[in-house]
GUVOLUM-23290 format. One record per residue (C-alpha): residue in three letters; x, y, z. Coordinates in pm, whole numbers, plus 50000, padded with zeros to 5 digits. Last residue first. Layout:
N
r=Ala, xx=X, yy=Y, zz=Z .
...
//
This chain:
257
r=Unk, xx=52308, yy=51539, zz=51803 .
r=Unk, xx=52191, yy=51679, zz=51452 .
r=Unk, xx=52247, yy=51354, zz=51309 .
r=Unk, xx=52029, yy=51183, zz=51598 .
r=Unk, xx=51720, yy=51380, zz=51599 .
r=Unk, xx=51678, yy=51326, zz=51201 .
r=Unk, xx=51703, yy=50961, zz=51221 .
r=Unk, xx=51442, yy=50968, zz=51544 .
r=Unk, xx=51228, yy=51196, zz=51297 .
r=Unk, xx=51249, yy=50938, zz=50994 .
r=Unk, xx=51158, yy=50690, zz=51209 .
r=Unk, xx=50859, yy=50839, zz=51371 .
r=Unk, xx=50730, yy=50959, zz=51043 .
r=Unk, xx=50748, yy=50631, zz=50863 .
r=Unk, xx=50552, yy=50552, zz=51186 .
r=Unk, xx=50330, yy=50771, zz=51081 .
r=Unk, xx=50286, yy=50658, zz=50738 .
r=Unk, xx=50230, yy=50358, zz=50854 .
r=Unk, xx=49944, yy=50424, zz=50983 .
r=Unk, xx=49800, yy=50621, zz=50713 .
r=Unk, xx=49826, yy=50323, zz=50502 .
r=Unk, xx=49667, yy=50076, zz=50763 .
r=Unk, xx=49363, yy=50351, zz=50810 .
r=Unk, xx=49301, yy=50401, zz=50393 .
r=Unk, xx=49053, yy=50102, zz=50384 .
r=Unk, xx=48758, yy=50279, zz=50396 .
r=Unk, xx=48891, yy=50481, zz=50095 .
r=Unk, xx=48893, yy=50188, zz=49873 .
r=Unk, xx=49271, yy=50251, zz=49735 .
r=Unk, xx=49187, yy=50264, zz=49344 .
r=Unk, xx=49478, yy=50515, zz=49243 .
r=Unk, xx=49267, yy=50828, zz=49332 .
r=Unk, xx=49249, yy=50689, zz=49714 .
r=Unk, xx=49625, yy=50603, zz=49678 .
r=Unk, xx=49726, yy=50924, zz=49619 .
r=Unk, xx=49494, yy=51094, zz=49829 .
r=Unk, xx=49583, yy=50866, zz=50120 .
r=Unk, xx=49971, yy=50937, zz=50063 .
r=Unk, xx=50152, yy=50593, zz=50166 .
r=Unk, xx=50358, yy=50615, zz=49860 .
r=Unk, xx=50424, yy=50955, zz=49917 .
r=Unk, xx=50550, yy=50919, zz=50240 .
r=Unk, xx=50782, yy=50626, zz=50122 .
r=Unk, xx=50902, yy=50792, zz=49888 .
r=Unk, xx=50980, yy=51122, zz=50070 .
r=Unk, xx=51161, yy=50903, zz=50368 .
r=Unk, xx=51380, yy=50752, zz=50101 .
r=Unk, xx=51494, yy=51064, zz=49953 .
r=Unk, xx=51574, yy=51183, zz=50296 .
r=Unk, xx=51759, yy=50919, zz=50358 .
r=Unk, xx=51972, yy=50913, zz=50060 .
r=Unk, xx=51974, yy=51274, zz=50097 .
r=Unk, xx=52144, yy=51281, zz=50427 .
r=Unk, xx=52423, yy=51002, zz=50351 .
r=Unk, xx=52368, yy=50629, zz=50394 .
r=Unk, xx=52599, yy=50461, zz=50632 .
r=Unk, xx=52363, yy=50435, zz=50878 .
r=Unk, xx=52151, yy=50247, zz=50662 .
r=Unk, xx=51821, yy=50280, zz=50400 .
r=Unk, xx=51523, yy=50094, zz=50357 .
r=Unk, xx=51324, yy=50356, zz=50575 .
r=Unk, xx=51254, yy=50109, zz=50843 .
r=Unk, xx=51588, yy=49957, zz=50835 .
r=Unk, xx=51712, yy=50346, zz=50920 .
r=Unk, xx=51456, yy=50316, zz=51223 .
r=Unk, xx=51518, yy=49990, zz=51319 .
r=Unk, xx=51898, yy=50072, zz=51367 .
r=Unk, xx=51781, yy=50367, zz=51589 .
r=Unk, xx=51553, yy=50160, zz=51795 .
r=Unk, xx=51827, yy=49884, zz=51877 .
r=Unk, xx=51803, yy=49991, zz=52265 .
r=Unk, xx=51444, yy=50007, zz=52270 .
r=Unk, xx=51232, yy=50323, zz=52295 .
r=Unk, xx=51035, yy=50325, zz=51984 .
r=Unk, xx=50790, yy=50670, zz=51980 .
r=Unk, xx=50449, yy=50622, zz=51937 .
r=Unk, xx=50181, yy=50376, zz=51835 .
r=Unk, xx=50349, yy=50190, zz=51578 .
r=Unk, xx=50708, yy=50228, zz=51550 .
r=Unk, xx=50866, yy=49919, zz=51558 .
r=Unk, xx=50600, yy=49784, zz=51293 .
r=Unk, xx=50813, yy=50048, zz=51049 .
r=Unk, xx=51054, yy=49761, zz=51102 .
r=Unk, xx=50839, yy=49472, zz=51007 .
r=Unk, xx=50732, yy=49691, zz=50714 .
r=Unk, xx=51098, yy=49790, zz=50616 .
r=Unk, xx=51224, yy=49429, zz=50691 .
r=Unk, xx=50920, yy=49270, zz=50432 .
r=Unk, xx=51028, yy=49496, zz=50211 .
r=Unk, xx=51344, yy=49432, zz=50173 .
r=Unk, xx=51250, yy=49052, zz=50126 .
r=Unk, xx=51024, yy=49098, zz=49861 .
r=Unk, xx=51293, yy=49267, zz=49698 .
r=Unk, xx=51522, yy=49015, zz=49727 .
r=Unk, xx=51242, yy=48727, zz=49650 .
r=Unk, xx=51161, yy=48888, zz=49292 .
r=Unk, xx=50880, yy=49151, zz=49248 .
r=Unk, xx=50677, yy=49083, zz=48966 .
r=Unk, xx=50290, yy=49097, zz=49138 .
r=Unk, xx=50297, yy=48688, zz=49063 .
r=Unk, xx=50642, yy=48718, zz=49270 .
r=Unk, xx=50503, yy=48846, zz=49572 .
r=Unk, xx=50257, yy=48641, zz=49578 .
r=Unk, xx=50478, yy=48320, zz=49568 .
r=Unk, xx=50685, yy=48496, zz=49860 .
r=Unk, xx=50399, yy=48564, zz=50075 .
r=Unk, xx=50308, yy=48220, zz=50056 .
r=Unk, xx=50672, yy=48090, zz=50161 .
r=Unk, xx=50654, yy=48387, zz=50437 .
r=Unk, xx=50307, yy=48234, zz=50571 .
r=Unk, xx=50429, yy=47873, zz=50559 .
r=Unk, xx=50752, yy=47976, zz=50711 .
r=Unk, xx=50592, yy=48154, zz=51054 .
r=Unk, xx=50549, yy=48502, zz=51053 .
r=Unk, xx=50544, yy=48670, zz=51384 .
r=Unk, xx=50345, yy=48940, zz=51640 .
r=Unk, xx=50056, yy=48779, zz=51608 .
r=Unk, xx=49971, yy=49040, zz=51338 .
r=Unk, xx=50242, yy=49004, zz=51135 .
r=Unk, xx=50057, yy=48814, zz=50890 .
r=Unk, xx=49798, yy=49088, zz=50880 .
r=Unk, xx=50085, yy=49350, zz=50769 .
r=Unk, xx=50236, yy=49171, zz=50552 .
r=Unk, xx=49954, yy=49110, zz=50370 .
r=Unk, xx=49855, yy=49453, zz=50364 .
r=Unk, xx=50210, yy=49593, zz=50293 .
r=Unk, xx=50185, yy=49339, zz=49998 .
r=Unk, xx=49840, yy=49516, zz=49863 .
r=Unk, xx=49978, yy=49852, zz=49931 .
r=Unk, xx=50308, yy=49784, zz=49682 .
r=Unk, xx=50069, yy=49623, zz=49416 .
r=Unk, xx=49848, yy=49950, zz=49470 .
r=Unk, xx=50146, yy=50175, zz=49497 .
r=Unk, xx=50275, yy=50049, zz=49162 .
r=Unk, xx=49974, yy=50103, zz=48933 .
r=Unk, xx=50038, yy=49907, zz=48573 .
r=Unk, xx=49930, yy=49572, zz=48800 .
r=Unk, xx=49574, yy=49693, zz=48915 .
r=Unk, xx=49341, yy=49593, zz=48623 .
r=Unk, xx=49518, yy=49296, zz=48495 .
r=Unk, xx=49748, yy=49208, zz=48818 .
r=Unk, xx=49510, yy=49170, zz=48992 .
r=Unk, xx=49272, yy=48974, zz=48800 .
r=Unk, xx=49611, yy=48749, zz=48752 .
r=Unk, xx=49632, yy=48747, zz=49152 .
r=Unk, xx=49269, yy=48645, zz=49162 .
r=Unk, xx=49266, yy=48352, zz=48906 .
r=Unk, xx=49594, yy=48231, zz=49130 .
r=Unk, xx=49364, yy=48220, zz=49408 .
r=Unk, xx=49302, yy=47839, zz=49391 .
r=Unk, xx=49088, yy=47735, zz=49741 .
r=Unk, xx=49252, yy=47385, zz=49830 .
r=Unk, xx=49059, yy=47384, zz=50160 .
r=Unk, xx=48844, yy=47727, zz=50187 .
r=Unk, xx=49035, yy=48026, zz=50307 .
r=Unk, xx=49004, yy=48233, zz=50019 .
r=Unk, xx=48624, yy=48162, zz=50011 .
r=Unk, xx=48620, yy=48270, zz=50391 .
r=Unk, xx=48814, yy=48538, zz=50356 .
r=Unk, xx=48576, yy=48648, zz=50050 .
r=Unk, xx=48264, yy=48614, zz=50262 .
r=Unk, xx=48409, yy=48794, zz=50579 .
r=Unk, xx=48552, yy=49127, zz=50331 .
r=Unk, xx=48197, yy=49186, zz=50191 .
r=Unk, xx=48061, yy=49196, zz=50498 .
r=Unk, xx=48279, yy=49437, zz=50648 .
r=Unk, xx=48267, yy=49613, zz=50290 .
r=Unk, xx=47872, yy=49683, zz=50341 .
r=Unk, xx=47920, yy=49762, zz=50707 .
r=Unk, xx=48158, yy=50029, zz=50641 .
r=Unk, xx=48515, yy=49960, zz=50728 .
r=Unk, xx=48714, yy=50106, zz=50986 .
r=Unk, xx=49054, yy=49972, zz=50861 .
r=Unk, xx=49135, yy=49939, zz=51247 .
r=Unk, xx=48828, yy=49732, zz=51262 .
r=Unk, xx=48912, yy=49503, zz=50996 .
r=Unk, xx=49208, yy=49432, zz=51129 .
r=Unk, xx=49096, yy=49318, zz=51445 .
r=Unk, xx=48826, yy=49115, zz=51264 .
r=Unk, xx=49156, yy=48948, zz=51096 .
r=Unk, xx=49328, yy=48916, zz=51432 .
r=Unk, xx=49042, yy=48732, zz=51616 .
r=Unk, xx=49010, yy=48487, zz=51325 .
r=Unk, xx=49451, yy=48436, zz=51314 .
r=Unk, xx=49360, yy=48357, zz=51740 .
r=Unk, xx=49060, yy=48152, zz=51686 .
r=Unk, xx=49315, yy=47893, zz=51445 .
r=Unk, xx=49255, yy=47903, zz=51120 .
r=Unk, xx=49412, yy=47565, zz=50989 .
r=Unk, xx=49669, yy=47406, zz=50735 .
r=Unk, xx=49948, yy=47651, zz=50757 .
r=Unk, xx=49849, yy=47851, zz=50511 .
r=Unk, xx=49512, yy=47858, zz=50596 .
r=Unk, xx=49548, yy=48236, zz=50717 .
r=Unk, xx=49731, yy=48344, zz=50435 .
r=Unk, xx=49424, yy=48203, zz=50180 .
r=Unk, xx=49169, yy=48413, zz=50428 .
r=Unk, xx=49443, yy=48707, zz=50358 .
r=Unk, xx=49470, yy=48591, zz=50025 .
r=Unk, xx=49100, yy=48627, zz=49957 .
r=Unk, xx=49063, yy=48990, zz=50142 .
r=Unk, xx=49356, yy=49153, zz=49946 .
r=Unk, xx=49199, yy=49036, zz=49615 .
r=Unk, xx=48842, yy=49132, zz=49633 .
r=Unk, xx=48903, yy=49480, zz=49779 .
r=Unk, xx=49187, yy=49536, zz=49539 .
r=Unk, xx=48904, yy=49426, zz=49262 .
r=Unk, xx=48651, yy=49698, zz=49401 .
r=Unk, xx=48839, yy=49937, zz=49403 .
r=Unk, xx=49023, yy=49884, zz=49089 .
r=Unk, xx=48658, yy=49944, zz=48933 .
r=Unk, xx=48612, yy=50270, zz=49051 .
r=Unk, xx=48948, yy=50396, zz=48956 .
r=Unk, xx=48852, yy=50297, zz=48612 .
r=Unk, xx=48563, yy=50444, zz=48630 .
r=Unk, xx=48718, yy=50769, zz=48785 .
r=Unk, xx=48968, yy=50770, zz=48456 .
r=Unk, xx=49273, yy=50973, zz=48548 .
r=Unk, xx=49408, yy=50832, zz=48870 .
r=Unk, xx=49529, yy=50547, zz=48774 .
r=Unk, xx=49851, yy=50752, zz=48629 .
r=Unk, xx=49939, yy=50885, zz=48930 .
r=Unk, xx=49741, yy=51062, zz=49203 .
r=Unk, xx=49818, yy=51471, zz=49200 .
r=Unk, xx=50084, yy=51461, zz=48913 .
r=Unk, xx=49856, yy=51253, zz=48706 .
r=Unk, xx=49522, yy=51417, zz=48803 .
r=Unk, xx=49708, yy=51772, zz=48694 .
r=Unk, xx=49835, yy=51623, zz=48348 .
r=Unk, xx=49450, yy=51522, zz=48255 .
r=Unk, xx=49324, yy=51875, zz=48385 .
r=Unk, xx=49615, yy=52046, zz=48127 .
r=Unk, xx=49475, yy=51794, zz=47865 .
r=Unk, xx=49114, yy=51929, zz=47922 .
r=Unk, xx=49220, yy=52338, zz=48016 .
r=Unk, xx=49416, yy=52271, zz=47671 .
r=Unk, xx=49132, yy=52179, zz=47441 .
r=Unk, xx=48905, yy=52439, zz=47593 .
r=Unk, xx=49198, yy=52727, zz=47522 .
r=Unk, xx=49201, yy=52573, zz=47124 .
r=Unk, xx=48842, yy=52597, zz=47125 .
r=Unk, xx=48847, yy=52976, zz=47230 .
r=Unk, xx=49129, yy=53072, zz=47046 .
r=Unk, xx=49402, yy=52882, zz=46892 .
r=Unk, xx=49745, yy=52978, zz=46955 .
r=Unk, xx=49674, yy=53214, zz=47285 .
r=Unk, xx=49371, yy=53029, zz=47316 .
r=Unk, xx=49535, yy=52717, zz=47375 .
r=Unk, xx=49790, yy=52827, zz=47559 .
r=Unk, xx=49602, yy=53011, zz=47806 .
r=Unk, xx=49404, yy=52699, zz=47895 .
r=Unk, xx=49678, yy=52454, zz=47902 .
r=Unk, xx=49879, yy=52681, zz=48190 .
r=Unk, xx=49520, yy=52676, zz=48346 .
r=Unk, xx=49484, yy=52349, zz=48363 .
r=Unk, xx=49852, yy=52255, zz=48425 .
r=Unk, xx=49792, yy=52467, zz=48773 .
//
């Protein structure tokens, strides 16, 4: 749309090189408002690839041997998780060798977080999809012990986010957990639903529905893809975006009751 828009205004004030020059910055504005600011330069986007790759598969090994061992169990979860991801051989591979280095007795990642935060920190959803990762795997066993959460925490607050809001988000992913693979039926399913979007009971239609829109977009593959998301790794985001779904819906269901 901004293409064209940029287009006619240029040649209306310029002419034919003037309506080049705007179809170029009105391209530039569309990318942003489709992706985000990482969106604009593909080799950029490239290369945030491959370091979110790099990064979320070293501190998983590294959140693994947090508490001093991989047990077969945390092993069988991560290939579990690679699976649902539904990675191509190439990253599969890829994603057992850096485990393994992350996992390796007294392995330092804290040249990996700064990496991170170099070439992927000015993009928020990819610090916010590289903590829902985390999360995410540490919650596979259906827990996270205090080594893990410590761990989490110190990552957490390399990527800038203090140990409240680490904390929120840790109850909106463990929450939007609830949800995963249909409906929640429980008794307290309501309550994890509004804890899922970040919000409460209390909060008024708009707050939740403002909450619900965030986190959809956040979780947007195309978004996230144009941001530097690997797109082989887009599964855990689209799950939770339907079980943002799910939660939102119940939410919905029960103010119109």
């Amino acid at each position: 749309m901004f293409r064209l828009i940029g287009a006619l205004a240029g040649f209306y004030f310029y002419g034919f090189v003037g309506a080049l020059i705007g179809y170029f910055l009105g391209n530039i504005v569309d990318r942003i408002s489709a992706y985000g600011v990482g969106g604009v330069n593909p080799l950029s986007s490239a290369h945030r690839q491959t370091v979110f790759l790099e990064t979320v598969f070293i501190l998983m090994g590294k959140l693994a041997k947090a508490d001093g061992h991989i047990s077969k169990d945390e092993i069988a979860h991560a290939e579990q998780f690679m699976q649902k991801l539904g990675m191509s051989a190439q990253h599969r591979q890829q994603a057992i060798a850096l485990f393994k280095q992350g996992a390796a007795p007294n392995y330092d990642t804290e040249p990996n977080i700064r990496q991170f935060v170099a070439v992927c920190g000015h993009t928020h959803s990819l610090k916010q999809m590289l903590l829902v990762y985390l999360i995410v795997m540490a919650l596979s066993d259906g827990r996270i012990d205090s080594a893990e959460e410590r761990l989490l925490i110190d990552i957490a607050r390399d990527l800038g986010y203090d140990q409240a809001a680490f904390q929120h988000m840790l109850e909106m992913v463990l929450n939007q957990s609830h949800f995963a693979g249909g409906q929640a039926s429980s008794a307290t399913a309501l309550e994890d639903a509004y804890k899922a979007l970040g919000v409460s009971a209390d909060s008024s239609d708009q707050e939740v529905k403002r909450a619900y829109r965030k986190l959809i977009s956040q979780y947007h593959p195309d978004k996230l893809i144009g941001q530097g998301l690997p797109e082989d790794m887009i599964a855990v985001a689209t799950e939770q975006a339907k079980e943002v779904q799910l939660a939102y819906d119940l939410i919905a269901k029960s103010r119109k009751q």
